[in-house]
N, C-alpha and C positions, 0 to 999 in steps of 0.2 A: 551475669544478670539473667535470672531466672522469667519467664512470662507464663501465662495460663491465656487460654483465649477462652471468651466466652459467650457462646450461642445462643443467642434468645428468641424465639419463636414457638410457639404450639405446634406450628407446620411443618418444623422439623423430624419433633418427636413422632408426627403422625405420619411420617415417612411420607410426606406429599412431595417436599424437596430432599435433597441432598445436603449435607452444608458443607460446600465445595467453599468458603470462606476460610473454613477452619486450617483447609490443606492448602490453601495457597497463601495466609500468613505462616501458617509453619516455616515453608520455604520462603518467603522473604526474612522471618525473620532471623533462621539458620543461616542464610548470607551474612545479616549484621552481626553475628557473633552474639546471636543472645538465644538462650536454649529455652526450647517449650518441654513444658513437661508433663502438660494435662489441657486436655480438651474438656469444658464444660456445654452442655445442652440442656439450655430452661426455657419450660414453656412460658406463655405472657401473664406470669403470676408472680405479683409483686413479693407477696410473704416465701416463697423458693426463689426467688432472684436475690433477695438481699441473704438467704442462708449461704447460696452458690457464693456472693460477694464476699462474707465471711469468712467461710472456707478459705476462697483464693490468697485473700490477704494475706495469710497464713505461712502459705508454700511458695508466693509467686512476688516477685519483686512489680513487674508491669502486667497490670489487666487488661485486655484487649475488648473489647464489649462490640458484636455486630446486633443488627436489629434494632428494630423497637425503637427507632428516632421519627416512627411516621406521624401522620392526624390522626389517627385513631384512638378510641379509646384505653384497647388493647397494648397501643405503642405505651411502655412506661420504662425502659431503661434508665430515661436521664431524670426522670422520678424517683425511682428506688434509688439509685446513686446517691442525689441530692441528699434522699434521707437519709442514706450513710453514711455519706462522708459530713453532713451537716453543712451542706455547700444551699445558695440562696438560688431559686430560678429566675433569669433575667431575660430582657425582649433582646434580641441583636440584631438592632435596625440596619444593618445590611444585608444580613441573609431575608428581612421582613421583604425588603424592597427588592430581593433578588425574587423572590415567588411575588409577590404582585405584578414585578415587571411581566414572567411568566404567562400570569394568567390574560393579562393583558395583550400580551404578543397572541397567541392563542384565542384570544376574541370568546374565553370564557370569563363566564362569573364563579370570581374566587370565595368558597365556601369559608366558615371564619374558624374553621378547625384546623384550616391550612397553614393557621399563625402559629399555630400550637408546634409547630417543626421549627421554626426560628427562633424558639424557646433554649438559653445555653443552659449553663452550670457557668456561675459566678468565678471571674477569676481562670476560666480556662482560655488555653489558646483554640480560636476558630480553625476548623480545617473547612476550607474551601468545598462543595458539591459542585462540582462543573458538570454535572451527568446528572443531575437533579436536586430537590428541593432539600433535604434538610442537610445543614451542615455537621459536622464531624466536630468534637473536643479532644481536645489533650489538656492533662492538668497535676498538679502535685498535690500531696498530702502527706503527712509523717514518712516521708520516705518512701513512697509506692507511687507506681505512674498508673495513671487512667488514660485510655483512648477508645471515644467510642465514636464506632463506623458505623453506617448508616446498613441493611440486610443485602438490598440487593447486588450483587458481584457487580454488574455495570459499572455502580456508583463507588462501592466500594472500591475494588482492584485501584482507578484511578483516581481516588484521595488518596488510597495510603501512599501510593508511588510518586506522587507528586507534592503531596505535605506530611504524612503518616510518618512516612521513614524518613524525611529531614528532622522532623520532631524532636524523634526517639533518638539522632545521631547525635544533636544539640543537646538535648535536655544531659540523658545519659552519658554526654564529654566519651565515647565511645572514637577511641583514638587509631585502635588499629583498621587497616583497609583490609575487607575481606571479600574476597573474590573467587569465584564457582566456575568450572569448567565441567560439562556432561560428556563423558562420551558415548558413542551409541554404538549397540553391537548387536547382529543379527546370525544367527549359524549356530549359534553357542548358547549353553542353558546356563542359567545363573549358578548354579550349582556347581557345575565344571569351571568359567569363569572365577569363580571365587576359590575354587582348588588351585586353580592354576597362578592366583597371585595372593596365595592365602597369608605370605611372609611379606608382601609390602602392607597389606592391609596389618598386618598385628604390630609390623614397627610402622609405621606413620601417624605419626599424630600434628603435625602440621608439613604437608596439608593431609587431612583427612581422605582417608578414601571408602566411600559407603555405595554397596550395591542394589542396585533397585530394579525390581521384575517391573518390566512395560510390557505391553501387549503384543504376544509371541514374540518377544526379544528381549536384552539385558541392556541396561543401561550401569554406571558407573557416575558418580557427582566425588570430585573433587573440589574441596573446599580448603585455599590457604589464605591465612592470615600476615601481614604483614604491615609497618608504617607507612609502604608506598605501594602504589600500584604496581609498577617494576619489578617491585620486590614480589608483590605475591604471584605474579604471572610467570615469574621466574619458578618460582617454587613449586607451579602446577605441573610449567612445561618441562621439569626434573622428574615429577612424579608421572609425569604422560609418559616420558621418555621408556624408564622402565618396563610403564603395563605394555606397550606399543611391542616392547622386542617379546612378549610374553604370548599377547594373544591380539597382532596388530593386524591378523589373516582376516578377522573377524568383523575389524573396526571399518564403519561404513559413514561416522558424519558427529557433528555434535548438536550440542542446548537442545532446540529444537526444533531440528531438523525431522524429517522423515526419509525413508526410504522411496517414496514416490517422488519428493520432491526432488530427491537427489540426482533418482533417474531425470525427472522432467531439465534439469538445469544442466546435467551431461547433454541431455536432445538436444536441447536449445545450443549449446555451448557448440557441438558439432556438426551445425546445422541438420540433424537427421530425424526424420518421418517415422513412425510407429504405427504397426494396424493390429488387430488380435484377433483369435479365432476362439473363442469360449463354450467350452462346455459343461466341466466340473462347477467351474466361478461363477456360471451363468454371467456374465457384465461384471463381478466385480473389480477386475483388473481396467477394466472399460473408467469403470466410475473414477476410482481411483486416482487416473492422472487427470481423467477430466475437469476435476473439481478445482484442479488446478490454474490460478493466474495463464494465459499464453497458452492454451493446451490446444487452442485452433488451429496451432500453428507445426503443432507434432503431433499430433492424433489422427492419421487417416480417416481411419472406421472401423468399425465392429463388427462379429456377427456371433450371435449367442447359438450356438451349435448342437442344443441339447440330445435330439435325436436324430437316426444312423443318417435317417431318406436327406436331412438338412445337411449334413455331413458331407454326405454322397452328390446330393443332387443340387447345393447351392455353392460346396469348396469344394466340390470336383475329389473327395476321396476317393481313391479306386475303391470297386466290390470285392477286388482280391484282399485288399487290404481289409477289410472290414472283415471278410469273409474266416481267413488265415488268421488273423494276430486280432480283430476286436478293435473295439471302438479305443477301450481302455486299451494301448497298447505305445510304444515308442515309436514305431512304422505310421498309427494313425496323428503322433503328434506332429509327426516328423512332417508330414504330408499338409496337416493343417498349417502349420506356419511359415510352409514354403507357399501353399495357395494364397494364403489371407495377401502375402505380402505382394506376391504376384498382382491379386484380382484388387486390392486397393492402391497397388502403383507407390508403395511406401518401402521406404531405406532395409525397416528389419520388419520381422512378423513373430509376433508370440501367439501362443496357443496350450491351452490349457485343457489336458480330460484327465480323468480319475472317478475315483468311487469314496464320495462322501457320503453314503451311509443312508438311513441306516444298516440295510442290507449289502450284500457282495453282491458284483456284478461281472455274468463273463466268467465265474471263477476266481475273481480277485476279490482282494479281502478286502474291506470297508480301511479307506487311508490312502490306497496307491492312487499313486497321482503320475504323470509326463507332464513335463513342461519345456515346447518344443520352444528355439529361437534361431529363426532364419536369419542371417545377419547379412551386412552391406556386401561381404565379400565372397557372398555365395554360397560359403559353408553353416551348413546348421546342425548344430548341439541339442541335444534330448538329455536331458536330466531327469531321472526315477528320484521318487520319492516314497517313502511309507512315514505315511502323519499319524500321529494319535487323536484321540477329543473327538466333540461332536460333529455332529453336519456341521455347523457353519464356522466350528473353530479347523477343520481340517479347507475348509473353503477360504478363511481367512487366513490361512497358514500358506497355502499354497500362492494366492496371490504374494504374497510377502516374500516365499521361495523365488519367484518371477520376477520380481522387481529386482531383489539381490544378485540373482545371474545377471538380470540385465547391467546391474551397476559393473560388475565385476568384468563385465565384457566391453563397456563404453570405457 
């Protein structure tokens, strides 16, 4: 089963938004075992909507339609459809009554353009808006499925997940169970990763196994098919087996998970306190767990350390040390992350200097990094780094580096 998705908006094309719709039906609909093969983007003009409909017909068994189900003028999706397919527009007095409830609750007056969203396409199925006003269609014709979602991701993501994708499992008698397993991997470049298990990727074909660059790390999506659930989790946990004795040094968490998060739930888990001493990162290692659910409860404190006199004269670095080996140095990490964890009364202490750029600093070259970590039982580790990329991607690297050790040492 082939699909095309298709984008409708002007505000697209004018790069106001993203259409973050298009990537995230991909990947639900690569779970259900039905392939995308083309992404479509039209702006709100009905004579290029119905060529774009055309076209799809053509190459794609299910059309996917976001946008263009609002009051406006502009909104004309389930318009040019209608004209397509020669389907009749009809009032659907539950979605009517679901927006006047609305406006009602809300102690506004409802405008009468607002009916124009409770407008269907004759003969489809209703998909539910429970995140707002206009409903969703699914429907047949000679053989081709129509489903249109409403633009905004809000609304969208949960229709399709809660009526979207029953639809298409129904409509389509789509019998097998298909199920994704991500794994995530931090240390390792996609490049190598994929050298290194280049022969299960060319013989697997169920389940699949496709690599995918995330930000400064690799990921890994496993996708098997099977009649039961059992059966496909089996077939992943065959294929996990494999990649795990291959490059399992690397492996730090699945779906979607993060590296912060991973650390924050080892803290939590060990009951252990964390403080940091930043200077390369400025806060971002700060921000990062903080953002987190429960972070009040492992997060010491901070202290953003940019220059030497704050260094010296709020974390107690010796002047020798400054003096001898440099701000940028292992001696100066070493020292911050023994203080931080000291002077905030916390379990472990990280600490962060280097030189992101764009000049050297000290004599070092724009990349080197320390990343100290004072830990519970006294001993603290310095890890040297040299990053490539700009200021904030050797800053966002370097956080990433910090969190990694820490996992690897909880």
């Amino acid at each position: 089963m082939n699909a095309e998705i298709i984008a409708v908006g002007s505000e697209l094309l004018l790069g106001q938004i993203a259409n973050t719709n298009a990537q995230y039906l991909s990947k639900q609909l690569a779970e259900l075992g039905v392939n995308v093969y083309f992404h479509t983007v039209v702006g709100d003009n009905p004579h290029r909507l119905q060529q774009a409909i055309e076209v799809a017909q053509k190459r794609a068994d299910l059309l996917l339609f976001t946008g263009g189900l609002g009051p406006t003028k502009d909104d004309l999706t389930k318009e040019t459809i209608a004209s397509v397919l020669d389907k009749n527009l009809i009032m659907d007095n539950e979605a009517l009554h679901f927006i006047e409830e609305y406006f009602r609750k809300v102690k506004r007056v409802m405008s009468e353009n607002n009916k124009k969203q409770a407008i269907v396409l004759e003969g489809s199925l209703i998909l539910k808006n429970q995140h707002g006003m206009a409903p969703g269609m699914f429907l047949t014709k000679e053989d081709k499925y129509y489903m249109l979602l409403p633009g905004p991701p809000m609304e969208m993501q949960p229709m399709f997940i809660n009526f979207g994708r029953n639809a298409i499992l129904k409509e389509l008698k789509i019998q097998e169970r298909i199920e994704s397993r991500v794994l995530r991997f931090f240390g390792i470049g996609e490049s190598q990763l994929e050298t290194d298990i280049s022969d299960l990727i060319e013989s697997q074909s169920n389940p699949t196994i496709a690599p995918l660059a995330a930000e400064n790390e690799v990921t890994l999506r496993l996708t098997a098919k099977h009649r039961s659930i059992d059966g496909a989790k089996a077939l992943l946990d065959q294929a996990e087996h494999k990649i795990q004795e291959r490059v399992g040094h690397f492996f730090y968490g699945y779906d979607d998970t993060s590296l912060a998060i991973e650390v924050m739930t080892k803290l939590q888990n060990h009951n252990l306190t964390i403080s940091c001493a930043e200077s390369v990162t400025g806060g971002l290692f700060s921000q990062n767990l903080t953002r987190l659910p429960g972070a009040s409860n492992v997060v010491g404190g901070g202290v953003v350390c940019y220059s030497n006199e704050i260094k010296q004269n709020v974390l107690n670095v010796s002047a020798n040390t400054l003096q001898s080996f440099g701000a940028v140095s292992e001696a100066c990490a070493k020292e911050l992350a023994e203080n931080i964890k000291k002077m905030m009364r916390t379990d472990i202490g990280i600490s962060f200097t280097g030189v992101a750029g764009p000049d050297p600093l000290e004599e070092k070259p724009v990349g080197t990094v320390y990343v100290g970590i004072a830990r519970q039982n006294g001993v603290t580790k310095v890890y040297s780094l040299t990053l490539a990329g700009g200021r904030d991607s050797i800053r966002e690297r370097a956080v990433k580096y910090g969190l990694y050790y820490l996992l690897k040492h909880l």
